[in-house]
Structures are given as C-alpha cells and as structure tokens.
ROKOLDREN-892966 format. One record per residue (C-alpha): residue number from 1; residue in three letters; x, y, z. Coordinates in Angstrom, 2 decimals. Layout:
! residues N
SITE   num   residuo      east     north        up
SITE   NUM       Ala         X         Y         Z
...
END
This chain:
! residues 386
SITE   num   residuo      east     north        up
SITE     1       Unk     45.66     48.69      4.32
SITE     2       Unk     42.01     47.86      5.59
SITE     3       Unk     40.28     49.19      2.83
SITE     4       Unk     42.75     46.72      0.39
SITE     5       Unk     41.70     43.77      2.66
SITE     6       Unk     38.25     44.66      2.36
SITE     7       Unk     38.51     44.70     -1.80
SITE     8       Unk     40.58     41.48     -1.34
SITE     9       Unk     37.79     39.53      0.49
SITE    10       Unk     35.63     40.76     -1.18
SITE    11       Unk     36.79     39.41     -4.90
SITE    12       Unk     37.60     36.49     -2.84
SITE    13       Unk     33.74     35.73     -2.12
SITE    14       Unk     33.00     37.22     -5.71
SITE    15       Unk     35.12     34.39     -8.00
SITE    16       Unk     34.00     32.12     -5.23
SITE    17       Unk     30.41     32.49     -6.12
SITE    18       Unk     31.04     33.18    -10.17
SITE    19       Unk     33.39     29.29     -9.79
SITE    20       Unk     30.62     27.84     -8.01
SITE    21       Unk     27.72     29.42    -10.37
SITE    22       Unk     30.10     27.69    -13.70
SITE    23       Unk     30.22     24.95    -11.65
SITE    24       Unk     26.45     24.32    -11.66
SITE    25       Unk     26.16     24.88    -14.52
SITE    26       Unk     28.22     22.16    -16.38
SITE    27       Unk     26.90     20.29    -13.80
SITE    28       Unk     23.62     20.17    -14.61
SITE    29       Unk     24.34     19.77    -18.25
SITE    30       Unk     25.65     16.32    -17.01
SITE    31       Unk     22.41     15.75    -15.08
SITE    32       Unk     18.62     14.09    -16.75
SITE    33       Unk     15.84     16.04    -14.41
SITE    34       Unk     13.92     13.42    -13.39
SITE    35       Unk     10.47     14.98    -13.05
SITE    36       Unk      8.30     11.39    -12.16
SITE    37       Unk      8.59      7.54    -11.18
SITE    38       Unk      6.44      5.15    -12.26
SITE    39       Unk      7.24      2.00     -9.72
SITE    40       Unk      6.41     -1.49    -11.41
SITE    41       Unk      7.16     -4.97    -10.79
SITE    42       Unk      9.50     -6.49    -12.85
SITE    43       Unk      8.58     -8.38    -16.25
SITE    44       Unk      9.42    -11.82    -15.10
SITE    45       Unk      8.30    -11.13    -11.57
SITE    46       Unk     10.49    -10.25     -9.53
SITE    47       Unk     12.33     -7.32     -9.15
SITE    48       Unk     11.27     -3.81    -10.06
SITE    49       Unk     10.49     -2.16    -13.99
SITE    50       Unk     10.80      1.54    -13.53
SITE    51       Unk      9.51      3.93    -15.69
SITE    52       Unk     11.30      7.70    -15.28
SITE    53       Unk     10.07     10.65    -16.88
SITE    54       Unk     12.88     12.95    -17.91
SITE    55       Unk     13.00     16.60    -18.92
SITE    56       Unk     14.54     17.84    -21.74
SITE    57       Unk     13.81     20.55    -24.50
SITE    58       Unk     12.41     20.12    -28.42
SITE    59       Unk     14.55     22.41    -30.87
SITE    60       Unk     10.88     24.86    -31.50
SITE    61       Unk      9.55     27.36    -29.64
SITE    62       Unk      9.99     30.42    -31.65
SITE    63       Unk     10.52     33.95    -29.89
SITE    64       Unk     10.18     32.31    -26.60
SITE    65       Unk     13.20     29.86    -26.58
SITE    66       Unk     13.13     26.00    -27.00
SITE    67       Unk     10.11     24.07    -25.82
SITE    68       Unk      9.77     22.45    -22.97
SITE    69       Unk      9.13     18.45    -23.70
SITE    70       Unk      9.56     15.38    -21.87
SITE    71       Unk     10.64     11.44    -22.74
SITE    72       Unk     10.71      8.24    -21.03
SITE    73       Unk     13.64      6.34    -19.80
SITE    74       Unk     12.46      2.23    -18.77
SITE    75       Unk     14.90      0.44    -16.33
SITE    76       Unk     14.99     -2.97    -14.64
SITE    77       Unk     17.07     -3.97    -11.60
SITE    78       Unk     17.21     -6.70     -8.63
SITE    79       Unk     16.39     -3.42     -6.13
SITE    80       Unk     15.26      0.02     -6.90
SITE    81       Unk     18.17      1.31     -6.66
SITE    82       Unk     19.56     -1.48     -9.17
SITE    83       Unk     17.40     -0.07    -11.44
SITE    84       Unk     17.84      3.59    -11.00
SITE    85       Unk     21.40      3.18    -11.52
SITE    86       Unk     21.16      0.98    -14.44
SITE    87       Unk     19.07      3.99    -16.18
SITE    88       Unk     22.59      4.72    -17.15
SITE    89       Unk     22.78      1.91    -19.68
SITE    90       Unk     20.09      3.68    -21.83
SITE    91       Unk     21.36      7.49    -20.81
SITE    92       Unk     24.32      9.31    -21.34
SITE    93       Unk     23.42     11.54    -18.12
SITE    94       Unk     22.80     10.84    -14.61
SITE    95       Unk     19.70     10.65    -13.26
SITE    96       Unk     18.56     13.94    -10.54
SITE    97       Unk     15.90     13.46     -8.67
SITE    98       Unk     16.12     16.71     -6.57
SITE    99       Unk     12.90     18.07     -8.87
SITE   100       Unk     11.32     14.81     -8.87
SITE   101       Unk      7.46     16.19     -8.10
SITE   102       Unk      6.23     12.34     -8.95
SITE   103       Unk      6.00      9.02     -7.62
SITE   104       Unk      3.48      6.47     -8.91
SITE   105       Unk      3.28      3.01     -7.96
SITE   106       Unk      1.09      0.06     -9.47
SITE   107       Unk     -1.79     -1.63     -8.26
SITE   108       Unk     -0.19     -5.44     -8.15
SITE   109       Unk      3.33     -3.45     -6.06
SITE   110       Unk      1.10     -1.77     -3.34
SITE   111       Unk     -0.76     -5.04     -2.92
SITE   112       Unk      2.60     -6.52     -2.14
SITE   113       Unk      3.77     -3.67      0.03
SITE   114       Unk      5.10      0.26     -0.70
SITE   115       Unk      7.56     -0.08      1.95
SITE   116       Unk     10.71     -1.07      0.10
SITE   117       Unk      9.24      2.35     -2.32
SITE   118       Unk      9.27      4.36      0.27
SITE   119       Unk     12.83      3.08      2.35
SITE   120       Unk     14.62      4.18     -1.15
SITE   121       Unk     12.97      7.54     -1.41
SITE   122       Unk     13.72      8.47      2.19
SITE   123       Unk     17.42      7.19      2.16
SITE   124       Unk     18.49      8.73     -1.10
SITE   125       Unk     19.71     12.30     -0.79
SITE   126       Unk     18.01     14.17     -3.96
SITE   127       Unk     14.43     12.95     -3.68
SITE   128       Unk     12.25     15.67     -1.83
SITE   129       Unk      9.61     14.70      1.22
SITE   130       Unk      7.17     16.78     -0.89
SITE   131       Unk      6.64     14.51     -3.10
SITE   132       Unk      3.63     13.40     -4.13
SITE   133       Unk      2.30      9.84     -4.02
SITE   134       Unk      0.14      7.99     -6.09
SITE   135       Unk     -1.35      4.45     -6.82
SITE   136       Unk     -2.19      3.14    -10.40
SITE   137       Unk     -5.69      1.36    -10.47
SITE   138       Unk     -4.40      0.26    -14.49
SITE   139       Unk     -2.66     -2.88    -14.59
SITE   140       Unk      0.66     -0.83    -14.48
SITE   141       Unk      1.72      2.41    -13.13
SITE   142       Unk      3.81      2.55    -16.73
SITE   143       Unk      0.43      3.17    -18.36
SITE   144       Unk     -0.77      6.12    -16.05
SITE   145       Unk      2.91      8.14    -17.02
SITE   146       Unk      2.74      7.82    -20.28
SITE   147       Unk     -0.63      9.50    -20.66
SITE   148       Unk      0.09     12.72    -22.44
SITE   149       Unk     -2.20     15.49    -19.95
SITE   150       Unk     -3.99     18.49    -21.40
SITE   151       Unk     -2.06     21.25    -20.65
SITE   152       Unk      1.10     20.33    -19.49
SITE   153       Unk      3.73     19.08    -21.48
SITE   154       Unk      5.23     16.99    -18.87
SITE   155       Unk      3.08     14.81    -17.48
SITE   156       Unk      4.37     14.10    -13.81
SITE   157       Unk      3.96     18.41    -13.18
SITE   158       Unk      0.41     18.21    -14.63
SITE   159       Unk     -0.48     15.40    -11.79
SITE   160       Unk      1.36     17.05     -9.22
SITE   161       Unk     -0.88     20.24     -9.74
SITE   162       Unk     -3.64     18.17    -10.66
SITE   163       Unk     -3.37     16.68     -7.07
SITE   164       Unk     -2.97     19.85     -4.89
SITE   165       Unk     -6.03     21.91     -7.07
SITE   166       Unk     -8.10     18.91     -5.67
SITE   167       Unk     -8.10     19.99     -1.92
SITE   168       Unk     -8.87     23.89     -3.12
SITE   169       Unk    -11.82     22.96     -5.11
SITE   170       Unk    -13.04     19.36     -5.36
SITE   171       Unk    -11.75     17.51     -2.00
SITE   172       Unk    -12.48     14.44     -3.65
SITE   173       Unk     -9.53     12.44     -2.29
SITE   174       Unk     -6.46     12.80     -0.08
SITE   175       Unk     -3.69     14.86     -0.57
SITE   176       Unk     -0.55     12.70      0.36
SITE   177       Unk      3.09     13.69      0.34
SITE   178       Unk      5.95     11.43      0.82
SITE   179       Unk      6.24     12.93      4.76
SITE   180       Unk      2.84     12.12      5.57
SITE   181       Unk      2.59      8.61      4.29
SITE   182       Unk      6.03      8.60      6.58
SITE   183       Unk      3.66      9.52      9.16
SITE   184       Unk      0.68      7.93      8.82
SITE   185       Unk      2.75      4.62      8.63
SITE   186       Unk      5.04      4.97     11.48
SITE   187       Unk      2.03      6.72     13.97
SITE   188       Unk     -0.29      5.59     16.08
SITE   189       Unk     -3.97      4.52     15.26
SITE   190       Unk     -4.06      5.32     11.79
SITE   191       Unk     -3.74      3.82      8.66
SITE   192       Unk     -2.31      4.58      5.35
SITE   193       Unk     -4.14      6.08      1.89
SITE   194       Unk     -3.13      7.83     -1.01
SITE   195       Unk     -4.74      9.00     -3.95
SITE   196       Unk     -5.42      6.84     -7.25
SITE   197       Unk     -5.22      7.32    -10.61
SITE   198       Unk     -6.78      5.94    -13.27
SITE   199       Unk     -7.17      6.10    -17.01
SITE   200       Unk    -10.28      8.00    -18.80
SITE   201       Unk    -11.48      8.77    -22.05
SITE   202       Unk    -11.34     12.42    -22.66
SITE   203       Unk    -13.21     12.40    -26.62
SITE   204       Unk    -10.65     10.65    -29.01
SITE   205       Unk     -7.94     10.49    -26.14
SITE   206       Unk     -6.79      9.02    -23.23
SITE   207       Unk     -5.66     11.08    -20.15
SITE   208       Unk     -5.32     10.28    -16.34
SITE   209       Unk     -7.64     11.56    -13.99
SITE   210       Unk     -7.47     11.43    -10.13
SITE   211       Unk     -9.52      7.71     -9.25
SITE   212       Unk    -10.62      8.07     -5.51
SITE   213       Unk     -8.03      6.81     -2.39
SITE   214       Unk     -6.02      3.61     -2.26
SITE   215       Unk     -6.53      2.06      1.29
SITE   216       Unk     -4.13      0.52      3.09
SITE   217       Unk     -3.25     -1.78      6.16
SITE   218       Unk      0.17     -1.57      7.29
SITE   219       Unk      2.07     -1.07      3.74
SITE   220       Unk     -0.09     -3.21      1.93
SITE   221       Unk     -2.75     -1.87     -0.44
SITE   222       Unk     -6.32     -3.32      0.53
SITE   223       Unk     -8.55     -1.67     -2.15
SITE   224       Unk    -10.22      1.35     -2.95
SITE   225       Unk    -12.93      3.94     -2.40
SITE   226       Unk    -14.51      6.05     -5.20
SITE   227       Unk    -14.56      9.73     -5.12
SITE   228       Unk    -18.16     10.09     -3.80
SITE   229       Unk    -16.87      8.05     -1.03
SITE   230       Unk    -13.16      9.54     -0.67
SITE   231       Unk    -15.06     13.15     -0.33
SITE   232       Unk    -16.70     12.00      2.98
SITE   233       Unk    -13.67     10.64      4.04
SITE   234       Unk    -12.22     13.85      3.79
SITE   235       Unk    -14.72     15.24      5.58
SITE   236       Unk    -14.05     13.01      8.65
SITE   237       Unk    -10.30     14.37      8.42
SITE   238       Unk    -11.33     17.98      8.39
SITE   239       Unk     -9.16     18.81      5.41
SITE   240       Unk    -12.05     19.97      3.31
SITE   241       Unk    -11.60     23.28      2.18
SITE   242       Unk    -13.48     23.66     -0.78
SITE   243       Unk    -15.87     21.23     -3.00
SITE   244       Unk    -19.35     20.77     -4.01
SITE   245       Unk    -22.06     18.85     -1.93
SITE   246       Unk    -25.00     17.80     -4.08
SITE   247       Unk    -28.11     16.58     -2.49
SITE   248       Unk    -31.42     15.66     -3.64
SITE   249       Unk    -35.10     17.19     -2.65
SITE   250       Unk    -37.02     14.46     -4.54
SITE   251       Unk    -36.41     11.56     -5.79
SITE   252       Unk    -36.40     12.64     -9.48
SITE   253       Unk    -34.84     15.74     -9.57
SITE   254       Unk    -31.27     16.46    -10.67
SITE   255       Unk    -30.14     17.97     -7.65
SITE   256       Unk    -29.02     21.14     -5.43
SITE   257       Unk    -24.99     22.64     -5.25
SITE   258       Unk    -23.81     23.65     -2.64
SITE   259       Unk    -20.69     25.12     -2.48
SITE   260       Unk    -18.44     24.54      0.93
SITE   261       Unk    -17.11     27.56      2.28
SITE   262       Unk    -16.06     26.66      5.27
SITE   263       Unk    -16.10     23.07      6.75
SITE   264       Unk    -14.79     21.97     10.53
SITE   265       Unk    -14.85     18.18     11.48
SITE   266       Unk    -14.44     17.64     15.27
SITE   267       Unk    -13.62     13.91     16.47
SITE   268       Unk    -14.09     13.02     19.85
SITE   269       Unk    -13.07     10.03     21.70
SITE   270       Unk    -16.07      8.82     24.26
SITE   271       Unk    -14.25      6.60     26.58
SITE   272       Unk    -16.49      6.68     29.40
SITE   273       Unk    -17.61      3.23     28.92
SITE   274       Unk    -17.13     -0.44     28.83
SITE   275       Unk    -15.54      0.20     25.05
SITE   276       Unk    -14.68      2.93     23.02
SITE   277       Unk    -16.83      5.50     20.84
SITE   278       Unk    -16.21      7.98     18.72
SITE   279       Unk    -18.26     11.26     18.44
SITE   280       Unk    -17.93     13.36     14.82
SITE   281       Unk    -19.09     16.48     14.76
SITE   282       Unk    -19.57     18.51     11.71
SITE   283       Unk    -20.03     22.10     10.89
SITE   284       Unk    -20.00     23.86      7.13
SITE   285       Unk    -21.03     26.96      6.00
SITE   286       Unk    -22.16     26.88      2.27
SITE   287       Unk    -23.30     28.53     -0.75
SITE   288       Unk    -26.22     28.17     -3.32
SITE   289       Unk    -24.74     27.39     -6.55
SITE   290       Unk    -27.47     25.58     -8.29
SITE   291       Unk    -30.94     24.80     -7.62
SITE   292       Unk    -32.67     22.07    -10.07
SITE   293       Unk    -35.87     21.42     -8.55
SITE   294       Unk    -39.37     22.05     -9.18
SITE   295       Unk    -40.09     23.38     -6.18
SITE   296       Unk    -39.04     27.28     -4.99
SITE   297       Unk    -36.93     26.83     -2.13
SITE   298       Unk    -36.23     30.53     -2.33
SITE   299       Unk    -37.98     31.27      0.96
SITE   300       Unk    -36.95     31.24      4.80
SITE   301       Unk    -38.42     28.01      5.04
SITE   302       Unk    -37.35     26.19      1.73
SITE   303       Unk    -33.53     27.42      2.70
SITE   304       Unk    -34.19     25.62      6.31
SITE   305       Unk    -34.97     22.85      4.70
SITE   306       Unk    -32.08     22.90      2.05
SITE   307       Unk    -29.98     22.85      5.09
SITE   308       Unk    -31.33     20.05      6.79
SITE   309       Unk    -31.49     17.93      4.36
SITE   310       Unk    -27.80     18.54      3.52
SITE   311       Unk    -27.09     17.77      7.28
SITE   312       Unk    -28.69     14.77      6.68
SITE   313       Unk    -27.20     13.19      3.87
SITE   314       Unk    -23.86     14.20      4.98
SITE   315       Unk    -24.42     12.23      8.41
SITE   316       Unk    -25.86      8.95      5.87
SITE   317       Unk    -23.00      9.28      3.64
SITE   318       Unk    -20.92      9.06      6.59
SITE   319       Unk    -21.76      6.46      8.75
SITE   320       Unk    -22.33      4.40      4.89
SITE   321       Unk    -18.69      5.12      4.67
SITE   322       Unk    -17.74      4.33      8.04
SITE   323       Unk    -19.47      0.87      8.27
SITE   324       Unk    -18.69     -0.41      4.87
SITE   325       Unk    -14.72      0.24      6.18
SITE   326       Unk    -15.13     -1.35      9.10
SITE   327       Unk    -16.54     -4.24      7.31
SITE   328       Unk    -14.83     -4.92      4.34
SITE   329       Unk    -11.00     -3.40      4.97
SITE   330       Unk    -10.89     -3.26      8.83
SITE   331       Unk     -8.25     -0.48      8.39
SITE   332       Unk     -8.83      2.96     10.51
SITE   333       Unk     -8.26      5.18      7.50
SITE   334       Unk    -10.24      7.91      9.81
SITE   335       Unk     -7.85      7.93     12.35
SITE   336       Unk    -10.39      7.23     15.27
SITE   337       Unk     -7.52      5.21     17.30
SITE   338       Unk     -4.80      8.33     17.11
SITE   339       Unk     -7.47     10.33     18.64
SITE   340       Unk     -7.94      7.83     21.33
SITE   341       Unk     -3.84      8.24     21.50
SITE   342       Unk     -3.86     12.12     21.61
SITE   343       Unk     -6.58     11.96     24.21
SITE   344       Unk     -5.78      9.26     26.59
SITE   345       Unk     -2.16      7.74     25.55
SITE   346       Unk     -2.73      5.29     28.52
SITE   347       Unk     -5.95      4.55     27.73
SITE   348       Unk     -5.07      3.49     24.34
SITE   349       Unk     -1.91      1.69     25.68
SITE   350       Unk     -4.41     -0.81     27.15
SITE   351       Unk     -6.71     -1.24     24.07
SITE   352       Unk     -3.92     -0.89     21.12
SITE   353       Unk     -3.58     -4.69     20.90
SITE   354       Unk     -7.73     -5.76     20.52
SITE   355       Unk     -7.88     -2.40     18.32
SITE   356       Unk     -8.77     -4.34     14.96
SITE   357       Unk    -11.30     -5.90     16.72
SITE   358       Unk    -12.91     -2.87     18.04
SITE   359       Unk    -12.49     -0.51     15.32
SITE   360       Unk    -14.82     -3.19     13.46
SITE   361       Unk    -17.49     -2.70     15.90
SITE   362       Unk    -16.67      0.99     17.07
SITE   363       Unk    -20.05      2.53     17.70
SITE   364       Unk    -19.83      6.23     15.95
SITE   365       Unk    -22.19      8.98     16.10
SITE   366       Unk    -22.31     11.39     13.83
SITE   367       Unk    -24.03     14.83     13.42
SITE   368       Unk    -23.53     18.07     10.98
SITE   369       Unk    -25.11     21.21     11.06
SITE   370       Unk    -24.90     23.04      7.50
SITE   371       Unk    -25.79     26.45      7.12
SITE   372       Unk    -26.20     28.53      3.64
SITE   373       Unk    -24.57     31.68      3.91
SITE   374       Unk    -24.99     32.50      0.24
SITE   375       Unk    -27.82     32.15     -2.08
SITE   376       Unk    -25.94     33.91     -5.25
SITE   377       Unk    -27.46     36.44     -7.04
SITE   378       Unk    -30.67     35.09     -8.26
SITE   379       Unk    -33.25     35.36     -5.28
SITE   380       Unk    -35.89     33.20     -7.31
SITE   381       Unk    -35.72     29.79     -8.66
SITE   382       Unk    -35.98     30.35    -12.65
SITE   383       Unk    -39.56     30.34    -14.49
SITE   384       Unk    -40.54     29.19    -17.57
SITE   385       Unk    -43.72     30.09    -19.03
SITE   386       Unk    -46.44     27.95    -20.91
END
C-alpha cells in the first residue's frame, strides 16, 4: 500500500512538471523577447517614442538550426507604460521583458530627468535589476539601437557584453546596473552616472562604441566626461581592475603602457578641521607592455623613474578631474560626501545641507604610489642599427 502511494505521488509530481514544461512552452510562443529599450521623447514632444529590440529567428542557418536575428518594434504612448502596451498594435505577441539585458535612454530625456525611466522598470515585474543602463550622446537613443554591432547579431547583447568587458580590460567608464543607479540615487552623498554611447565610424560602417560617463545631479543629466577622464574617475572609485595607463617621458615621444594589475583607491574623510577634506590614496601594481622612447629605461633606475612619473600623472589627472567637476557640474560623482556619511553619519548630518557649497571648494589631496612588477619578456628597449 506504501509503495503504491509512493508511485502515485510520484506520477503526480511527474505530469505536474511535464503540464507545466507544455505550458511554457506555448507560452513563450505567445511571447516577443524583448532583448533592449531605447527610451525617447515623443515626436511632438511630449510623451515617450520607444524603440524595442525583439528576438526572433531568420529561416537559415544550415546544420546548426535557424539563425538567430533581431527586428525593431517603434511605439508611442502618453506614459511608458502607454507605450509598451501599445507595442501590441504593431505585434501579434506580447512583449517579455524578463531577458531584457538593455536600456538606453537619449540625451534630450536624461536632461529632463531618468526618474519616470527608472519608476517603470522597478515597478514592472519582468524587467531584471541587472540591467544595464545607458545614455545616448546622438540626438536619439533610436539611433544608437539600430546600429548593427560586429559580432553579435542582436545588438542590445553585444552592448551588454560590450559594457561588462570594459571593467576587465579598459576601465574606461562606469559599469552601471539598474540596482546601482537605484542606489546611487536614493543614497547619501553621491551622485548619479552611467555610461554613454555614441556613434563611430568603423571603415564603411557605423557601429556604437562606449562614449565616456553621463553625469548627473539628482535625475537630471548634466553633461559628460570623455574616457581619458571617466578612467580616472574610476580610479577614485576603486573599481579598476584592469586597463592601460599611458604616460609620457618626453614631450615628443609616443608613450609608455602600462598595464594595471592590481589597483586599490583608499578615500579618507579629514574632518579634523574648520571644513571638510578628503584624502585619496592610491596604490597599483603594473606591468611593462610597451616602451616607445628613445631612451633605455631598462635599468634599476630608468624603472624608478617609470614609476614615478606614472605616480605623477595619475595624481595630475586626478585632481584635473576633480576640479574641473567641482567647477563646471557641482555634482559629487566621487562619492566624497557618502564617505563623510560612512565615517561620521552625525558629522555629515550637520554639513548635508551647505554640501553643494563645499564639495565646490573641498580641498583634496591626492597621492599614488605605482610599482612595475613586470617588465615582459624583453629586458632591453629594441635597437636599430645605422
């Protein structure tokens, strides 16, 4: 009698899960896999134009099975979500955005404020927190979606892994997910950025490369910096974990690459004082990767002074970086007033309402120690012979 209720439950639980498996799967026959957003305003104005990328599958593909494709579905409503559900004038299926990988809004929205964006994408069910965010520097975010990529057949994946190679090997600009532009919006001392895209000429074509970081106050998009800039912006976030630093020895030469192994960026409140300073502290372990100089720096001393002179222009690049924020955006990007927070909530209690005002005259020192742990396998500079 056991052993028969045993066998019962258990082809109980086994047409359960073969029903639920069918169930699926006519399911998401009835479904169009939204795999990006492209957030614009509307053509009169007002409103919103948005442009989805959908998957779908071309009749080729040989041996392997169809191939994998994508097309565009354009929508206009009163509210996003007017115009996500009207989609379904134009398409027979409903729109899933449970593998939605993403979002891109345009220049002229951000300037107006990402916040209505963002409200949809964190009250609707199917759209993930991983997403990631982008702003278009083009006149429309439209234009940056319908770039065809290299190697990817559907554009919103090729960004997506476009965006989180950057932080492995070029740390040329943030790496934002929908969470953490929750987070850097809704915390304290800190202000919101996201990486840009923009449109570049790749020989006869036109492709979409990553553009530097938007910068924002509040919701509202302020400008941007370029990627020289957004790489020592990065630095001051310690969330460099790979890239290139290229410095110069003389004034004509090409240049020296170094290659970041390791970097650690420590920020330090000083509040000791009548105001406020900040202390960064910088420490990076690097790599020869390229030496184009006429001078053989291949010695004890030419590697000492490889090193210092890579301290040095990271602490320039810096404090270039830090004043020209503080001057032209007034927005802590670097999150100099949530360290304050973390370190003294009281303290920053008392100064959170002047904070605009002293983060634009926040005195900052800033020092970095580089070290080259690897000088490859040439141990000479290259010689060429009269």
């Amino acid at each position: 009698m056991k052993r028969q209720r045993k066998v019962l439950i258990f082809l109980s639980i086994f047409i359960t899960i073969l029903m639920t498996g069918c169930a699926n799967y006519r399911e998401l026959e009835t479904l169009a896999v939204v795999t990006g957003t492209a957030f614009d305003k509307g053509s009169d104005g007002t409103g919103y134009h948005l442009t989805f990328e959908i998957l779908g599958q071309s009749g080729g593909g040989g041996a392997q099975g169809p191939a994998v494709k994508s097309q565009l579905i354009e929508s206009d409503g009163n509210t996003i979500f007017d115009a996500v559900r009207n989609a379904l004038k134009k398409s027979d299926k409903k729109l899933y955005y449970g593998d939605c990988k993403t979002v891109i809004i345009s220049n002229e929205l951000a300037r107006e404020g990402i916040a209505p964006v963002l409200d949809w994408l964190n009250r609707d069910s199917e759209p993930r927190i991983t997403i990631d965010l982008f702003i278009s520097k083009e006149k429309t975010a439209k234009e940056v979606i319908e770039q065809k990529s290299l190697n990817n057949p559907i554009t919103s994946y090729a960004l997506s892994n476009i965006d989180k190679n950057n932080p492995k090997f070029l740390s040329k600009t943030a790496y934002v997910q929908l969470y953490q532009a929750n987070n850097m919006l809704g915390g304290e001392g800190t202000s919101l950025i996201l990486p840009a895209l923009d449109i570049a000429n790749n020989q006869n074509d036109k492709i979409t490369e990553l553009g530097g970081t938007a910068v924002f106050k509040k919701d509202k998009l302020l400008g941007y910096l370029g990627s020289d800039e957004s790489k020592y912006l990065v630095f001051i976030k310690n969330q460099v974990t790979s890239g290139l630093l290229i410095i110069n020895m003389e004034s004509a030469s090409p240049g020296i690459s170094l290659e970041i192994i390791d970097s650690k960026t420590k920020v330090t409140p000083i509040l000791t004082g009548k105001l406020p300073e900040m202390k960064i502290e910088i420490k990076m372990q690097v790599a020869l990767g390229e030496m184009q100089t006429s001078a053989d720096l291949n010695t004890e001393s030419g590697i000492k002074k490889i090193e210092e002179k890579a301290s040095a222009t990271i602490e320039a690049n810096i404090k270039q970086l830090i004043t020209k924020v503080q001057r032209e955006y007034d927005s802590d990007i670097f999150g100099f007033g949530s360290a304050i927070y973390k370190n003294n909530p009281d303290y920053w209690k008392k100064i959170k309402p002047q904070w605009d005002s002293l983060f634009q005259s926040l005195h900052i020192d800033v020092s970095a120690e580089v070290e080259i742990i690897n000088t490859g396998l040439s141990k000479s500079k290259v010689k060429v012979g009269g």
